[in-house]
VOBA-1610 file (N, C-alpha, C; in pm, whole numbers, padded with zeros to 5 digits, always signed):
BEGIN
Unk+08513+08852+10337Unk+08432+08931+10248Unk+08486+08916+10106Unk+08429+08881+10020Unk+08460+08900+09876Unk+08394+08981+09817Unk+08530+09048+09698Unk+08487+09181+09640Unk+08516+09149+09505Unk+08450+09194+09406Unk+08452+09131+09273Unk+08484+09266+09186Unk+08595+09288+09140Unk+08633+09394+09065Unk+08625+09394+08902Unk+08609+09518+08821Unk+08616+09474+08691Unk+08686+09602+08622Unk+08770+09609+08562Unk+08838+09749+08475Unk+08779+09783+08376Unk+08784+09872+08336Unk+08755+09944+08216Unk+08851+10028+08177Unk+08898+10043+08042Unk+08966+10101+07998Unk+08940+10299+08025Unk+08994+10388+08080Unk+08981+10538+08100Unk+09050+10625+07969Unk+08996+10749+07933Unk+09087+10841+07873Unk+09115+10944+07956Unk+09261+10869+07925Unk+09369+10923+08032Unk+09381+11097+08022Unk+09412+11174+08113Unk+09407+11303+08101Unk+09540+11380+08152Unk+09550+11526+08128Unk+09679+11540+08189Unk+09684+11590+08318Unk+09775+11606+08393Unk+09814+11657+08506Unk+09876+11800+08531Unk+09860+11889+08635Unk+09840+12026+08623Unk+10033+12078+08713Unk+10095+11919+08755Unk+10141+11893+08835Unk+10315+11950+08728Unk+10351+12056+08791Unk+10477+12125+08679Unk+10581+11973+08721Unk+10606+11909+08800Unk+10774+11797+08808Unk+10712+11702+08731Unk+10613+11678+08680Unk+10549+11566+08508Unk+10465+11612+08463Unk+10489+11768+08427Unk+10424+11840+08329Unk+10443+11757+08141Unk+10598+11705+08121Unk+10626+11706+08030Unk+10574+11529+08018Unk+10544+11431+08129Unk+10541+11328+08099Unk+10424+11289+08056Unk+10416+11167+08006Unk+10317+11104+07914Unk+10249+11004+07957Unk+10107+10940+07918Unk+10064+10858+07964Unk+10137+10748+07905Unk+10106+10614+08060Unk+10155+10523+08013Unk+10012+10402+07967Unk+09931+10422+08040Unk+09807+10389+08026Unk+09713+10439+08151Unk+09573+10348+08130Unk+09500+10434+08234Unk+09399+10321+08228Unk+09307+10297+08349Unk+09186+10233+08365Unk+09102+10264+08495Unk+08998+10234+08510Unk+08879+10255+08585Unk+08931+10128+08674Unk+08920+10127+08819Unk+08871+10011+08939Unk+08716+10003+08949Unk+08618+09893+08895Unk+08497+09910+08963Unk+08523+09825+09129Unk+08367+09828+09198Unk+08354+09759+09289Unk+08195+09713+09233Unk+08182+09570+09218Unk+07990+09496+09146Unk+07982+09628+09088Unk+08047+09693+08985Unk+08035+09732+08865Unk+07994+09867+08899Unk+08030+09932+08987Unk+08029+10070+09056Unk+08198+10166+09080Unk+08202+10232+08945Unk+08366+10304+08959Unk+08384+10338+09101Unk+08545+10311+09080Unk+08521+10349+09268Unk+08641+10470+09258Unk+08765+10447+09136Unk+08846+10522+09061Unk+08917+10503+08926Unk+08946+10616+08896Unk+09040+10587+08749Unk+09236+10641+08789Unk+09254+10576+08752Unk+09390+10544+08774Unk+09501+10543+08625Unk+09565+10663+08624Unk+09632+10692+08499Unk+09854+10665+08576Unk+09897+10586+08465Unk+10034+10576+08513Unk+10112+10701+08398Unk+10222+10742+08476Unk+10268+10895+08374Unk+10427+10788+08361Unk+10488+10841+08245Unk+10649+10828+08269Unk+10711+10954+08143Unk+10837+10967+08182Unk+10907+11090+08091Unk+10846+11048+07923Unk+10862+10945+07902Unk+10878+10899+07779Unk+10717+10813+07694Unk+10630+10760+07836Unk+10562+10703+07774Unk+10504+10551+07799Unk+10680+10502+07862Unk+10682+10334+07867Unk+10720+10322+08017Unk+10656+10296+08084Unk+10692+10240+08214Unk+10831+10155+08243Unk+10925+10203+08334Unk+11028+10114+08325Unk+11023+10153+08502Unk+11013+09964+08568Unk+11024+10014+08725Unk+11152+10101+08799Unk+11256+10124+08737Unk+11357+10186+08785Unk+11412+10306+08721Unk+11258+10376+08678Unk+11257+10514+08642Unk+11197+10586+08711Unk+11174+10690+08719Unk+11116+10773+08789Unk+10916+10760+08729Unk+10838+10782+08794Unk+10699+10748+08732Unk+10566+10798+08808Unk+10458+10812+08750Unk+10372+10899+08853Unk+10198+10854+08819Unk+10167+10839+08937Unk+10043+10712+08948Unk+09946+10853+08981Unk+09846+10906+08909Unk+09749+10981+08913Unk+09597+10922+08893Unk+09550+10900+09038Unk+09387+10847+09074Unk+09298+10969+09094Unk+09146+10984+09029Unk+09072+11059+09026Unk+08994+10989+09104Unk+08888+11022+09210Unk+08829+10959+09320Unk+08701+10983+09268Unk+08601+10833+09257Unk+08457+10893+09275Unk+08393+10863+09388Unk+08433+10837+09498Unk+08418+10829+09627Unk+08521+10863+09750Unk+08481+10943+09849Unk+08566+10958+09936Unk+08594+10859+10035Unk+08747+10903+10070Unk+08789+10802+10163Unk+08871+10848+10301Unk+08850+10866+10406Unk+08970+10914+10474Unk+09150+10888+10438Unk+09197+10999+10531Unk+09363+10949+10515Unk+09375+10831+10592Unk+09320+10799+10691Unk+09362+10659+10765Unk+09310+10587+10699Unk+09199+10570+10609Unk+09163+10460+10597Unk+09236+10419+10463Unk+09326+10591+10401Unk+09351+10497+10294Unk+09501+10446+10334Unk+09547+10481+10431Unk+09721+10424+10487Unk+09716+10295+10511Unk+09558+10241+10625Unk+09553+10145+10645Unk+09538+10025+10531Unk+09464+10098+10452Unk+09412+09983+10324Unk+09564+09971+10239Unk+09635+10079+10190Unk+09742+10057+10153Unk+09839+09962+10226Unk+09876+09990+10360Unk+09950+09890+10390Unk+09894+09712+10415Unk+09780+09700+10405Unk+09692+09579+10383Unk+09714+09488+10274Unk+09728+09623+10188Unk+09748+09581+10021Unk+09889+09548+10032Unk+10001+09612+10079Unk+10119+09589+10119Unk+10195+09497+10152Unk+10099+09429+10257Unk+10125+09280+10325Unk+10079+09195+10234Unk+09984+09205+10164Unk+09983+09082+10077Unk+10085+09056+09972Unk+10120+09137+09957Unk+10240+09152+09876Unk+10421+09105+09903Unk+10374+09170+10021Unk+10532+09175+10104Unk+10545+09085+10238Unk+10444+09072+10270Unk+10447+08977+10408Unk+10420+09095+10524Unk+10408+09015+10625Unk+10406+09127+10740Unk+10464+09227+10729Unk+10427+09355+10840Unk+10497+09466+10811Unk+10489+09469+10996Unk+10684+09454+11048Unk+10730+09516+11199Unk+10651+09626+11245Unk+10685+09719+11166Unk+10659+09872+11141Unk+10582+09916+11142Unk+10443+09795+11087Unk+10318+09864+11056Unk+10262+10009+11103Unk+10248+10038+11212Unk+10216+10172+11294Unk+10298+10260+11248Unk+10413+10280+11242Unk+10508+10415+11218Unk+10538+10419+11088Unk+10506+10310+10994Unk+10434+10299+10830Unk+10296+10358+10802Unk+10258+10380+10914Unk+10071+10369+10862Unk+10113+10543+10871Unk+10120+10553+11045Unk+10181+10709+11049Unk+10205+10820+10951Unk+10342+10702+10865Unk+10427+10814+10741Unk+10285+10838+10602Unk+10260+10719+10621Unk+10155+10717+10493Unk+10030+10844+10531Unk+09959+10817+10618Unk+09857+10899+10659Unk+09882+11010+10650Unk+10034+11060+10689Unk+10081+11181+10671Unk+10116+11304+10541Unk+10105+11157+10415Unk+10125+11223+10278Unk+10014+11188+10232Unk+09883+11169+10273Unk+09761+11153+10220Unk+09693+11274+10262Unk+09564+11258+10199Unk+09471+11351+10236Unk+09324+11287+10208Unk+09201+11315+10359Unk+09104+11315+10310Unk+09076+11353+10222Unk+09009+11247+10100Unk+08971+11201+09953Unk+08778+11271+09960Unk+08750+11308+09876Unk+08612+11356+09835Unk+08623+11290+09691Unk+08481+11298+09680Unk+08443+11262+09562Unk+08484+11386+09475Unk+08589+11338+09338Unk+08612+11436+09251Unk+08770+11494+09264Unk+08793+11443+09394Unk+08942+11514+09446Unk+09034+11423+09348Unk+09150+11459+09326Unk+09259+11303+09281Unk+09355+11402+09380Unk+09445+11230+09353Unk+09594+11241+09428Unk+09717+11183+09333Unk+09833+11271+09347Unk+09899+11210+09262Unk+10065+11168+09314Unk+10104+11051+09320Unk+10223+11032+09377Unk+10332+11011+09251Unk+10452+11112+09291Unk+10531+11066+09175Unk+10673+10987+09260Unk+10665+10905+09208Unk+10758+10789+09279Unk+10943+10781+09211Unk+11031+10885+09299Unk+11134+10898+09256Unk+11262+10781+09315Unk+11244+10655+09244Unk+11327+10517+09240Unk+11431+10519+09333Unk+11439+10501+09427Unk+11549+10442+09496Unk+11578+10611+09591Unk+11488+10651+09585Unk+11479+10770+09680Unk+11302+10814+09749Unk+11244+10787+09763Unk+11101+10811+09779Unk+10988+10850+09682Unk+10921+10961+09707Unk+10802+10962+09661Unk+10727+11163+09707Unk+10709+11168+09612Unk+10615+11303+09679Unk+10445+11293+09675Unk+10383+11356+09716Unk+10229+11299+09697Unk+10176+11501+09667Unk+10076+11474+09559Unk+09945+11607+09556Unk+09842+11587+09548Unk+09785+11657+09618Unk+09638+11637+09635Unk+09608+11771+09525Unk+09490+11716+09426Unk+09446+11854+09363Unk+09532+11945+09284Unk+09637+11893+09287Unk+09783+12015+09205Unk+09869+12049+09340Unk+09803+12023+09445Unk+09923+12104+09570Unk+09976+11985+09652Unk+10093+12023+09684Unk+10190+11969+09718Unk+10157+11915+09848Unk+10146+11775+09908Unk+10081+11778+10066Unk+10174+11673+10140Unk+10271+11637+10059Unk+10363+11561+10137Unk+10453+11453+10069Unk+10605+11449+10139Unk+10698+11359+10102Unk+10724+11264+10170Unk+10755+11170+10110Unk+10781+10995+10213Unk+10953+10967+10139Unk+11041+10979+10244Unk+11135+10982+10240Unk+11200+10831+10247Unk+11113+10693+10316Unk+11170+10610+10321Unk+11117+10584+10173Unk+11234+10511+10107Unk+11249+10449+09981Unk+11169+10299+09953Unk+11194+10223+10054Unk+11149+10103+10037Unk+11000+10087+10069Unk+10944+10169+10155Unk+10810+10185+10172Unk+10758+10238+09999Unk+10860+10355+09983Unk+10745+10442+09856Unk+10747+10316+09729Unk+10841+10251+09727Unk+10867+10079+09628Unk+10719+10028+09638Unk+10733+09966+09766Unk+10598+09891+09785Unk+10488+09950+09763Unk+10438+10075+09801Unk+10327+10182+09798Unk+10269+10126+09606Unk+10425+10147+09555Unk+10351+10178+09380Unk+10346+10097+09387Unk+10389+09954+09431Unk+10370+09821+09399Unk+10217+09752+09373Unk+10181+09842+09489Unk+09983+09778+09493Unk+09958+09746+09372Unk+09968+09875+09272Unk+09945+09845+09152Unk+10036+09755+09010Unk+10162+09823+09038Unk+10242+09781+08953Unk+10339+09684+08941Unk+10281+09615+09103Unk+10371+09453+09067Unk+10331+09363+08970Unk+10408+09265+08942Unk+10326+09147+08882Unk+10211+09049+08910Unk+10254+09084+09082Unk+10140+08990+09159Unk+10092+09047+09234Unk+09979+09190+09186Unk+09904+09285+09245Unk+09761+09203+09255Unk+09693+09194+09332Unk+09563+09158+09319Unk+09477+09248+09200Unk+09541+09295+09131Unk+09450+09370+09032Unk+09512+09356+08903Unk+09523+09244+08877Unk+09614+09227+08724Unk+09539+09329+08596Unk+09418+09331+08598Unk+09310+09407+08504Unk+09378+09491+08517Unk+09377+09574+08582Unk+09435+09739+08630Unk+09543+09821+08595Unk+09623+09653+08653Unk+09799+09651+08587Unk+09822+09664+08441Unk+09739+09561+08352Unk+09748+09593+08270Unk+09720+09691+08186Unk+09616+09729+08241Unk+09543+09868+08144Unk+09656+09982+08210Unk+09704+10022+08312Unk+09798+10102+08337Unk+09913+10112+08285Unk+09986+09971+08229Unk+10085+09959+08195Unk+10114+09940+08015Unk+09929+09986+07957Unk+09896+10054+07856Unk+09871+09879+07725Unk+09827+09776+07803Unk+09835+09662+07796Unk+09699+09575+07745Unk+09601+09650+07819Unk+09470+09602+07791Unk+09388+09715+07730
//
């Protein structure tokens, strides 16, 4: 199946979320799907500038819903392309599903990704779950914020670029 994506630049907004109350955007952009938003996607850091071995917080506003499995599964999909197979896959998909939440249109989720220790996730401002393995919550932000994300558009506009 081929899917043809296109970004658009978002104005980024703040978060209601008090542990990056004080942080700043780093940038922000829209994911279409054939030119249909599917989300907007804002990156936070203390200061402003994204640095991968800071602490940092990836806030998506949904205009379509998605289940929690479907978004563990699609994440770790996105994962493997990245990383190669995953042993684990199942008791990965598990942890993930577990700090997600069925997505509605309008809901966001926000993961703040604390470096070399995990990750917490909110749905809406409330608190709905922590992922304690480290190297999973790495890869998780990676979807977006590697170099070789299938969404370079994205990357860049997140990383306040485009």
């Amino acid at each position: 199946m081929l899917f043809v994506f296109n970004v658009n630049n978002a104005q980024a907004h703040t978060t209601e979320i008090s542990e990056i109350s004080d942080f700043r955007v780093v940038g922000s952009g829209i994911l279409t799907l054939w030119g249909i938003p599917i989300y907007r996607a804002t990156l936070y850091s203390s200061d402003g500038v994204y640095i991968s071995d800071r602490t940092h917080a990836l806030h998506i506003d949904y205009y379509f819903g998605i289940s929690r499995d479907d978004l563990a599964e699609q994440s770790l999909e996105e994962m493997e392309k990245l990383f190669g197979a995953r042993p684990e896959k199942s008791r990965q998909q598990e942890e993930l599903a577990a700090v997600f939440k069925d997505v509605v249109k309008g809901d966001h989720l926000t993961g703040i990704h604390y470096v070399g220790q995990g990750a917490v996730f909110y749905a809406n401002g409330k608190l709905i779950g922590r992922l304690g393995d480290s190297k999973l919550a790495s890869e998780f932000f990676a979807i977006w914020l590697s170099s070789d994300t299938r969404e370079p558009k994205l990357r860049s506009s997140l990383l306040g670029e485009g």
